[in-house]
C-alpha positions in Angstrom: -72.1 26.0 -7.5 -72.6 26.6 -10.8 -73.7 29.5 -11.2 -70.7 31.0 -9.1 -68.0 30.2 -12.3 -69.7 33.5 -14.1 -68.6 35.9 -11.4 -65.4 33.5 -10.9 -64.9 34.6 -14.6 -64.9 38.3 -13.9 -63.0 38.1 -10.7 -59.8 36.4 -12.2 -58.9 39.9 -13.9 -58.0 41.3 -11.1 -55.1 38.6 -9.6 -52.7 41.1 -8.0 -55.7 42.4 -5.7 -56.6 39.1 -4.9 -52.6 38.3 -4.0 -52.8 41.3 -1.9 -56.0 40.6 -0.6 -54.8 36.8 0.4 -51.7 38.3 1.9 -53.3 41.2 3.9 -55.6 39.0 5.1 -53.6 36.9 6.5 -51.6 38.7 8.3 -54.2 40.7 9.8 -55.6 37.1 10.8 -52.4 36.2 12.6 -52.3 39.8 14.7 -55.7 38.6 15.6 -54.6 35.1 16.8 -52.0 36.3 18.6 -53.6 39.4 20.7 -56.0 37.4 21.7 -53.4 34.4 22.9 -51.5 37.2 25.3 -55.0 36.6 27.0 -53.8 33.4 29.0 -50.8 35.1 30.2 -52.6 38.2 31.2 -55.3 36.6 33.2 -52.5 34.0 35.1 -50.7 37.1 35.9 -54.0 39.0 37.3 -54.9 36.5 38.8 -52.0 35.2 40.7 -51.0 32.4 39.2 -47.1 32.9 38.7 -47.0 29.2 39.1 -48.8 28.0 36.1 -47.4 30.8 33.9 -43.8 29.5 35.4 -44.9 25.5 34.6 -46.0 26.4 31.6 -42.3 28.7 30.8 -40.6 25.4 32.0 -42.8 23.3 29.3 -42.7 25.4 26.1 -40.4 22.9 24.4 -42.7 20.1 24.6 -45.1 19.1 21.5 -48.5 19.6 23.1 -47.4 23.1 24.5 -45.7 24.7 21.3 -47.4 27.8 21.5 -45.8 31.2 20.4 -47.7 32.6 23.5 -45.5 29.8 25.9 -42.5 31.9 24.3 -43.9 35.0 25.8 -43.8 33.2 29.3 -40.9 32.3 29.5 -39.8 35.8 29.0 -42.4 37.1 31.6 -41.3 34.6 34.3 -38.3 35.6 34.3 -39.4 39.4 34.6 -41.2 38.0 37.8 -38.4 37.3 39.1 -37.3 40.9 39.5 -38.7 43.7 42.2 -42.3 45.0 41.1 -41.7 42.4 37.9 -45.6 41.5 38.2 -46.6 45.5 37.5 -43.4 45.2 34.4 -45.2 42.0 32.6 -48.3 43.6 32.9 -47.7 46.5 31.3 -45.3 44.5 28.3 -48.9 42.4 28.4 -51.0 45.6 27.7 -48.7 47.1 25.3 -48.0 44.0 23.3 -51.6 43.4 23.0 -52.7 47.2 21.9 -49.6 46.9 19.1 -51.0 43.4 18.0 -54.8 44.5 17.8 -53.3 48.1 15.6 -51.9 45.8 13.6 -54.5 43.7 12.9 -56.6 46.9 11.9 -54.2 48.4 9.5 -53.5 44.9 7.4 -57.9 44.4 7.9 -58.3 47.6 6.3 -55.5 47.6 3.5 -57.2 44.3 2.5 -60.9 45.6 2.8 -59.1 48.4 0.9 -57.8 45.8 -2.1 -61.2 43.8 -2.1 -63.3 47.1 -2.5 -62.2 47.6 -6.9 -62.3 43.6 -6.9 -66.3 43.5 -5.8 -67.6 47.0 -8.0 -65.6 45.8 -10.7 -67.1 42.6 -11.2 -70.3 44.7 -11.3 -69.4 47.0 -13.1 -67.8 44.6 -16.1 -71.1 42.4 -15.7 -73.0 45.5 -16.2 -71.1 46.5 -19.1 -71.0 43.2 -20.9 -74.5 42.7 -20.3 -75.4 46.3 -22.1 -73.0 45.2 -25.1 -75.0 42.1 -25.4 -78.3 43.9 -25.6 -77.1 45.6 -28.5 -75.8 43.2 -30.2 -78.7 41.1 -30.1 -81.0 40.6 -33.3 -83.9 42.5 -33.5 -86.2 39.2 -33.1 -85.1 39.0 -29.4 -86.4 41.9 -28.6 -90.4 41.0 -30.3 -90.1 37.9 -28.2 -89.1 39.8 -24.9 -90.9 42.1 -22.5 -88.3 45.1 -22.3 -89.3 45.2 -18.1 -87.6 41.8 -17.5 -84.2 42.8 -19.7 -84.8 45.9 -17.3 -84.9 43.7 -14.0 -82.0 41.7 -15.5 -79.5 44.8 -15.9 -81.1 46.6 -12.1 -82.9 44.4 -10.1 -80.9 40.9 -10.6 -77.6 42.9 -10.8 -78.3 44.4 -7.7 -79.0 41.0 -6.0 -75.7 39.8 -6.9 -74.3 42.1 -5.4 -76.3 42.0 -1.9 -75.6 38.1 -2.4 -73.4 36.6 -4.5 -70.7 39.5 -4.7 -70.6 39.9 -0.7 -70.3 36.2 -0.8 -66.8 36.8 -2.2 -66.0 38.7 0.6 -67.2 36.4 2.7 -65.5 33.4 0.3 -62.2 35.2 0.5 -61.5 36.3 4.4 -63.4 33.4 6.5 -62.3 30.3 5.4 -58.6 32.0 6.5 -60.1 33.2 9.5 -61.1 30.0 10.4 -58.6 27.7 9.7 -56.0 30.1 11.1 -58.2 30.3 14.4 -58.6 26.5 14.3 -55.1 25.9 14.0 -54.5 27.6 18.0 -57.3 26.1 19.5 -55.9 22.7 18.1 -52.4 24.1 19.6 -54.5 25.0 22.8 -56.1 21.8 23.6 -56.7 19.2 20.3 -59.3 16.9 22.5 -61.6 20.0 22.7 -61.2 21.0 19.3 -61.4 17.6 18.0 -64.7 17.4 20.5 -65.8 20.6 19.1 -65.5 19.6 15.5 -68.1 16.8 16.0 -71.0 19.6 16.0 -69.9 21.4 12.6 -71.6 18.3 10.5 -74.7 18.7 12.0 -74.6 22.7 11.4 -74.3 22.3 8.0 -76.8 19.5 7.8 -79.4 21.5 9.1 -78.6 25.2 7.0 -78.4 23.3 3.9 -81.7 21.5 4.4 -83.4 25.1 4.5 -81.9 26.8 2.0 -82.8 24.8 -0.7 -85.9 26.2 -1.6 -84.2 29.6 -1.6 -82.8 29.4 -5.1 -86.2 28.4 -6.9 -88.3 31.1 -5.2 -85.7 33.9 -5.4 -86.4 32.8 -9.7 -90.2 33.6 -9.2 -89.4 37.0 -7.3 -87.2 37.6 -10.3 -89.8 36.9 -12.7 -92.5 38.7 -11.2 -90.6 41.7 -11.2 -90.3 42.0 -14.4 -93.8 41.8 -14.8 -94.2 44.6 -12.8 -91.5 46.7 -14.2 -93.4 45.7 -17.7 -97.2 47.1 -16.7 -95.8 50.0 -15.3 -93.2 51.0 -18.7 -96.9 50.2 -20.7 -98.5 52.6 -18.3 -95.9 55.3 -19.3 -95.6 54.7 -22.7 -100.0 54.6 -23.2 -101.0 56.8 -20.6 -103.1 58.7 -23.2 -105.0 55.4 -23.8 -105.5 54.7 -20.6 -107.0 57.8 -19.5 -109.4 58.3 -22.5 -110.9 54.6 -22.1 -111.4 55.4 -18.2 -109.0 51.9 -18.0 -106.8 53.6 -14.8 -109.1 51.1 -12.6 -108.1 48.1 -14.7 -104.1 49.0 -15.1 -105.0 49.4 -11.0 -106.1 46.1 -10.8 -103.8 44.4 -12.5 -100.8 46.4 -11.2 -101.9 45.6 -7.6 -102.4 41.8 -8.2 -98.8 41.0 -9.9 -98.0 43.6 -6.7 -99.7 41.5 -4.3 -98.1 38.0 -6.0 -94.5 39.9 -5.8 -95.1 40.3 -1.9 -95.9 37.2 -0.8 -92.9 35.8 -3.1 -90.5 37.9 -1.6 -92.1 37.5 2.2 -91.2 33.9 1.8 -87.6 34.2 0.5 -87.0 36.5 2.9 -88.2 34.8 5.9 -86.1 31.9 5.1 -83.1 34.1 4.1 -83.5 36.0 7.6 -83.6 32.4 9.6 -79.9 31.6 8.6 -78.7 34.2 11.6 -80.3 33.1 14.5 -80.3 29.7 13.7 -76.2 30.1 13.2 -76.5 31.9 16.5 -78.6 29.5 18.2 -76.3 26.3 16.8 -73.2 29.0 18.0 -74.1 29.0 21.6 -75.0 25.6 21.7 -71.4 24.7 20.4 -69.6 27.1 23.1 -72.3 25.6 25.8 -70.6 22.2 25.4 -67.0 23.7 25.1 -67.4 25.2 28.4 -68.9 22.1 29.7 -66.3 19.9 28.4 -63.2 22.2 29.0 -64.5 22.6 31.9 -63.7 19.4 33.1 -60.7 19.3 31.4 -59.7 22.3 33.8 -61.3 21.2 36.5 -61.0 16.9 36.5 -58.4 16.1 34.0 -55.6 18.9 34.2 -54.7 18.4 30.5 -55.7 22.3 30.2 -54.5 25.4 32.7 -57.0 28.0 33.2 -55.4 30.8 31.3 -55.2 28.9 28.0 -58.7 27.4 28.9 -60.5 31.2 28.8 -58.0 32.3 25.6 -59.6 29.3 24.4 -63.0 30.2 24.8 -62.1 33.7 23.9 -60.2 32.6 20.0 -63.6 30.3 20.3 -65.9 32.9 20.3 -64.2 35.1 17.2 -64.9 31.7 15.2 -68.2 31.7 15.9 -68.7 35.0 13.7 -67.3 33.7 10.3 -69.0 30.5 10.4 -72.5 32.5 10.7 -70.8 34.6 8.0 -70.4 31.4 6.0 -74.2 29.8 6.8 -75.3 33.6 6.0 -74.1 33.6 2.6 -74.9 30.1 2.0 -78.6 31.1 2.3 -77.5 34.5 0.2 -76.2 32.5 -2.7 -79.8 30.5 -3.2 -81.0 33.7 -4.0 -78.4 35.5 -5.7 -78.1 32.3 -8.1 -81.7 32.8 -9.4 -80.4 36.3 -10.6 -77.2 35.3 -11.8 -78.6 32.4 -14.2 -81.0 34.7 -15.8 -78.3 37.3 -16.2 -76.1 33.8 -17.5 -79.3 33.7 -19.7 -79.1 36.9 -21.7 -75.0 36.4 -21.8 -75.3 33.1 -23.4 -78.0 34.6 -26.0 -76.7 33.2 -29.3 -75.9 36.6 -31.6 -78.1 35.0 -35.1 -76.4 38.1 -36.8 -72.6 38.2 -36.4 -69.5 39.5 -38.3 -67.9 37.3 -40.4 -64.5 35.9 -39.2 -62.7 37.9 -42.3 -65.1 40.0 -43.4 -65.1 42.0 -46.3 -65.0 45.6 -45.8 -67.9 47.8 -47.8 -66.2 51.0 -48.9 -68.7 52.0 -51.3 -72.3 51.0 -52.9 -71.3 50.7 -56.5 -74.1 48.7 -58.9 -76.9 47.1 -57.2 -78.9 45.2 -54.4 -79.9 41.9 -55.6 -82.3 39.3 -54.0 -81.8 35.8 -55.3 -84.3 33.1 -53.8 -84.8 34.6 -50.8 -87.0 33.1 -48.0 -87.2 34.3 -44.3 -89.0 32.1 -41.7 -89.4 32.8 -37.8 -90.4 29.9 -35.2 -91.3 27.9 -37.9 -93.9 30.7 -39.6 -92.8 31.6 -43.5 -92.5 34.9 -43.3 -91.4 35.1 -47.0 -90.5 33.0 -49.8 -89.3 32.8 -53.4 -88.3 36.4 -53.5 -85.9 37.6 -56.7 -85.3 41.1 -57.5 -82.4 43.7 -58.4 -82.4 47.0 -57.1 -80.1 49.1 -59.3 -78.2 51.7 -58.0 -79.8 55.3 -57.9 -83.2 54.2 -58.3 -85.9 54.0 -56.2 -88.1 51.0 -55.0 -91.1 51.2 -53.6 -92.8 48.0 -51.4 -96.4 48.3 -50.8 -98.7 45.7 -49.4 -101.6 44.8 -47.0 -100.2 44.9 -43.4 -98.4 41.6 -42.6 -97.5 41.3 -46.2 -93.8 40.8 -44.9 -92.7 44.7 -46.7 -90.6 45.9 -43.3 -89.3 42.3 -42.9 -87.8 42.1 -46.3 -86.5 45.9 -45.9 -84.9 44.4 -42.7 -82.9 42.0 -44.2 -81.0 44.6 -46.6 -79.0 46.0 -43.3 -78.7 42.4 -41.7 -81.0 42.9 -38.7 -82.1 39.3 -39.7 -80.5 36.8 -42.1 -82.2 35.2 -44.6 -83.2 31.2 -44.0 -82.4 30.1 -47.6 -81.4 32.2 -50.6 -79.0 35.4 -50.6 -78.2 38.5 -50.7 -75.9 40.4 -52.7 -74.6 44.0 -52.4 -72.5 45.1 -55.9 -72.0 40.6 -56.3 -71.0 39.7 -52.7 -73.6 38.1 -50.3 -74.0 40.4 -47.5 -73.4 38.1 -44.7 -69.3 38.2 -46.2 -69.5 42.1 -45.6 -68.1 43.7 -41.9 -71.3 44.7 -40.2 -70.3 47.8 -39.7 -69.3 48.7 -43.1 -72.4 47.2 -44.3 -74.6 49.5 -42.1 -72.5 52.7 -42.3 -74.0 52.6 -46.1 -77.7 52.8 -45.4 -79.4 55.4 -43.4 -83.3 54.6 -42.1 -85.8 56.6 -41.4 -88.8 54.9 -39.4 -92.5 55.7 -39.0 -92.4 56.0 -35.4 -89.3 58.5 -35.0 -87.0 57.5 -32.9 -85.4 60.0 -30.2 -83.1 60.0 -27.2 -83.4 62.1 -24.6 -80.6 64.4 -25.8 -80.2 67.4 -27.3 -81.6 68.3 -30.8 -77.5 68.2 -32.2 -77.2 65.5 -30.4 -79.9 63.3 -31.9 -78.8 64.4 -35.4 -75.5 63.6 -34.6 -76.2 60.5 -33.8 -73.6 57.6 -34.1 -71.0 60.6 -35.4 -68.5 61.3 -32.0 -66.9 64.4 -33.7 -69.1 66.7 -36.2 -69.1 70.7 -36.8 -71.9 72.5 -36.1 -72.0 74.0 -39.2 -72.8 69.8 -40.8 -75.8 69.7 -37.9 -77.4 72.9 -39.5 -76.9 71.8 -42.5 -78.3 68.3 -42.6 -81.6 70.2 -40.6 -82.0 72.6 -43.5 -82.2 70.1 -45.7 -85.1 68.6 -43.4 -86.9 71.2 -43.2 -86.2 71.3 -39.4 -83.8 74.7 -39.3 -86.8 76.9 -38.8 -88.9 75.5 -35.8 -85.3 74.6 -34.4 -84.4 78.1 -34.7 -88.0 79.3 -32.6 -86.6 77.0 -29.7 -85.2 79.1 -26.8 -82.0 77.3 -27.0 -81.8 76.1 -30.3 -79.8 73.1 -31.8 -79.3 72.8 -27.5 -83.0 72.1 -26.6 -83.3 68.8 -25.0 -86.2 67.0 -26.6 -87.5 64.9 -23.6 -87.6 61.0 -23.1 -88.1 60.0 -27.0 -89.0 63.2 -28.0 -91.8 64.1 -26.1 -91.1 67.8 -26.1 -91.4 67.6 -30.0 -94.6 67.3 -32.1 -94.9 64.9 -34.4 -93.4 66.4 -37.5 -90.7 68.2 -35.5 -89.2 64.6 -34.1 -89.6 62.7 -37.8 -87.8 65.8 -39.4 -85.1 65.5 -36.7 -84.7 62.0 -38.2 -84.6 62.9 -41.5 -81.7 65.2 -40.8 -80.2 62.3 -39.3 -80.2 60.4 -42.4 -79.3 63.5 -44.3 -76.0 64.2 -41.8 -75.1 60.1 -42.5 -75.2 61.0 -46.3 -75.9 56.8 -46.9 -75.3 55.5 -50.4 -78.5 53.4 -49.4 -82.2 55.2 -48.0 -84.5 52.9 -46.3 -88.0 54.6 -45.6 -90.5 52.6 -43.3 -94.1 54.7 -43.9 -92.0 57.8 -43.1 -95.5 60.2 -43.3 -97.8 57.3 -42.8 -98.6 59.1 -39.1 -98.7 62.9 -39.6 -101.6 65.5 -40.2 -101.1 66.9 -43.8 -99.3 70.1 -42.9 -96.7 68.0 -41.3 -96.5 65.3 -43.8 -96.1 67.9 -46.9 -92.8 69.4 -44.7 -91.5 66.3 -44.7 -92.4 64.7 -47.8 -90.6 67.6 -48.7 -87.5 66.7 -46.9 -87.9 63.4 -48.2 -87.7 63.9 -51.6 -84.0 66.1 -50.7 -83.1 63.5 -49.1 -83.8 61.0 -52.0 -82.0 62.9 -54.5 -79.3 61.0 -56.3 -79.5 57.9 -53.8 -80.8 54.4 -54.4 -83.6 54.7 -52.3 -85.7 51.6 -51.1 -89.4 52.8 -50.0 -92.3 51.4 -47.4 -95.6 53.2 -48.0 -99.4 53.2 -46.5 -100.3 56.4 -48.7 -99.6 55.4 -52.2 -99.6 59.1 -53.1 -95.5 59.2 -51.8 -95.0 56.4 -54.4 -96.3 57.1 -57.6 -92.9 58.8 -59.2 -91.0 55.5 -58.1 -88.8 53.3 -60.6 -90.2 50.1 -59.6 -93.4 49.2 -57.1 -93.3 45.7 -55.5 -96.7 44.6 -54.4 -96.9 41.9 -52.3 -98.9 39.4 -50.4 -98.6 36.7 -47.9 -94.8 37.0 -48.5 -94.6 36.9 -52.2 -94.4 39.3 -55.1 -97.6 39.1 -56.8 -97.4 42.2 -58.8 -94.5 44.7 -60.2 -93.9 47.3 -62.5 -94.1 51.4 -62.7 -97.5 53.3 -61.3 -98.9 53.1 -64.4 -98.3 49.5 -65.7 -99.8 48.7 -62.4 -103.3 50.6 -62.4 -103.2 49.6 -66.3 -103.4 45.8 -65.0 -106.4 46.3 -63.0 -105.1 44.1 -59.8 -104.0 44.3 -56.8 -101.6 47.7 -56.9 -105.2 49.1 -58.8 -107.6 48.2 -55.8 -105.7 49.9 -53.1 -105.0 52.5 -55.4 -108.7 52.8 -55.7 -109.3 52.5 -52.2 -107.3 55.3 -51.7 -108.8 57.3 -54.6 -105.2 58.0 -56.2 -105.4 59.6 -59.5 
């Protein structure tokens, strides 16, 4: 299948496991074979039936009785021959046997033991690449995607793969040599019996196949509907507040419990289909060992072409056959599930990365003259997001963008750090497009500071440190003087330490935007980017960090998104625009002087 060559991709790094896991396996196959062959001569001997295991000694050379067992009776009729020689074979009998079975456990295991860093690390490295992906993703994936199915794809489908598709390699890896080394002595045993037997396989297959094709489609819709689920319930967490002041827990209720029911009767129908591949492989098992009995039977019994000894080993190497090939129609029913995950986890690997690094990228040491837009348009799904924009940002100034909401102000910030590319025009940093520069460089000049704050659940250092593996102490409490966030960090019973909750949660508002700030202020960026950094605080709070702000603006080129024109009015340049265009641009006061557009929100807002 198809789907299989993305875990076949993962599995060739490991080739010396595999190597060892073929060899063990083998061998351990052969002790099997073999322990289970000193049957026939055990049960002649128990039996009484020197005669056979003598006719069978004096026919070991011939072609249809090459048999390493016949070897064994030649040696034991001649220990017959001696006084008590029957209690002698029996006991080389039982001993051989117990040696060959130990055997057959230690090379099992030592292969189970080589298979084990084979199966959790193609997990593990699909887990890994499909984390790095994620974060190297453009933004715009993430507005079109509900963050509960990436979830399901990195737990849920994961964790399929490996009930399914990673087992399967197990499976993939030991049976077939199972089987074919099994298949090899019953053809040595008696070929018109196996050839006979061989006749019902077709029909096995015929039959499993037919059922398990629906099995890859629905295990999709399972799939899908968890994420849904995994969705609501993240928008639960995340607007619980909400929820519970509009009385809406009865509608989240409802509409929880009806993607809940759809998700159960999806994965009631998978599963009954997935559960039908063992008794049915049972059921097909018996029916094959039914007619092997029947017609070795008469072979025994009619014919003569088979002595009772090798007839029951027969039935006995039979019957450990039977086991992997309901392994194999197990995991053939598996895989139709497991497929469904791994395509949508294929899906998110094969996401094309809009943003990438140049092949020989140019690497940005410093921010030395300017920002300039030339021509720039930005469109998304065919919607003109902006157009026809042209302006310089000079170095050390500051550059405010103000606008009526969907104006296309955070867009245009967003293209200055590359978390989209522009459709036409360019962008230059000191005379070189951006898209020339190494992303990394690029970024590592420009620090952000957003108007929801974002926090990890870390420690208060440890969000400030942010992106910074080795820092002093002595930087952190720096950068949060300059916030303004020393003093309610220092009222926290364990300081810089205090862990500040799933995305700050533990923090007020003010507290988690001045942690940001001194996240900026610890990058030290030649380039400030400020998305409505006060737009959502009380005025105590916003005056603390306006405060902040304007250290943190000091002697950098700083590019500005504001809501409360008040946070604006000292700024070099203000950029008014609408409907993706610059309509209007000048200095506060050229702006209110020309009575338009910059005037009326102005007004609106009673600036004086």
């Amino acid at each position: 299948m198809k789907s299989l060559r993305t875990v076949f991709r993962y599995v060739k790094r490991y080739p010396r496991l595999i190597i060892s896991y073929f060899s063990l396996n083998i061998l351990s196959n052969i002790f099997s074979v073999v322990s289970l062959g000193l049957m026939s001569p055990f049960l002649l001997l128990v039996f009484k039936k020197q005669d056979t295991l003598a006719e069978a000694a004096s026919q070991s050379g011939s072609l249809e009785k090459i048999n390493p067992v016949n070897y064994l009776k030649v040696y034991l009729s001649e220990i017959l021959n001696q006084p008590n020689g029957d209690i002698k074979a029996l006991g080389i009998i039982c001993v051989l046997i117990l040696l060959f079975v130990i055997l057959k456990n230690i090379f099992l295991y030592s292969a189970v033991y080589c298979l084990t860093p084979i199966r959790n690390g193609v997990l593990n490295d699909m887990r890994s690449h499909m984390y790095q992906k994620v974060l190297r993703l453009p933004i715009s994936f993430f507005n079109d995607q509900r963050k509960g199915d990436i979830m399901s794809r990195l737990t849920n489908d994961l964790s399929d793969v490996e009930t399914s598709v990673v087992n399967l390699l197990e499976t993939l890896f030991r049976e077939p040599v199972t089987i074919i080394l099994f298949f090899s002595y019953l053809v040595i045993l008696s070929p018109p019996l196996t050839l006979f037997l061989v006749l019902f396989f077709p029909v096995t297959g015929l039959i499993i196949g037919r059922i398990g094709r629906s099995l890859k489609k629905q295990g999709t819709v399972v799939q899908e509907k968890l994420g849904h689920i995994l969705s609501t319930v993240e928008e639960t967490l995340g607007g619980m507040r909400i929820i519970k002041a509009f009385n809406a827990e009865k509608v989240q209720f409802d509409r929880f419990e009806k993607q809940n029911e759809e998700l159960f009767r999806s994965k009631n129908r998978v599963n009954r289909k997935r559960d039908l591949a063992s008794p049915l492989s049972e059921v097909l098992g018996v029916g094959a060992v039914v007619c092997v009995l029947w017609y070795g039977g008469r072979l025994v019994l009619r014919d003569s072409f088979l002595d009772p000894g090798d007839f029951l080993s027969y039935i006995l190497v039979f019957s450990q056959v039977i086991q992997p090939l309901k392994n194999l129609s197990t995991a053939a029913y598996n895989i139709r599930k497991g497929a469904a995950s791994l395509e949508r986890i294929e899906h998110l690997l094969n996401e094309p990365e809009v943003v990438e690094n140049p092949v020989n990228p140019v690497i940005l040491k410093s921010f030395e003259r300017s920002i300039e837009f030339r021509n720039v348009s930005f469109s998304y799904k065919d919607v003109k997001i902006l157009e026809d924009i042209s302006l310089t940002i000079e170095k050390g100034k500051t550059v405010a963008f103000v606008g009526s909401s969907g104006a296309g102000k955070s867009t245009l910030v967003d293209l200055i750090p590359r978390f989209h590319d522009v459709t036409s025009g360019e962008i230059l940093i000191d005379g070189i497009d951006i898209r020339k520069y190494d992303l990394h460089s690029l970024r590592e000049q420009m620090g952000i500071v957003t108007q929801e704050p974002i926090l990890f659940n870390d420690t208060i250092a440890g969000n400030i440190a942010m992106g910074k593996a080795e820092i002093e102490r002595e930087q952190i409490v720096r950068a949060a003087e300059i916030a303004n966030a020393a003093v309610f960090i220092g009222h926290k019973e364990e300081g810089y330490d205090t862990r500040v909750g799933e995305r700050g949660s533990k923090l007020s508002g003010g507290e988690r935007q001045r942690v940001t700030i001194a996240r900026a202020v610890l990058k030290n960026p030649a380039i400030l980017i400020l998305d409505e950094a006060t737009s959502s605080l009380d005025t105590e709070s916003e005056k603390l960090v306006q405060d902040a702000i304007d250290h943190l603006m000091e002697n950098r080129t700083s590019i500005v998104i504001a809501h409360r024109l008040s946070t604006i009015k000292n700024a070099d340049e203000i950029i008014v625009l609408k409907k993706g265009r610059i309509v209007e641009r000048g200095n506060h006061q050229s702006l209110v002087a020309l009575d338009g557009m910059y005037n009326r929100l102005v007004s609106m807002q009673e600036i004086k």
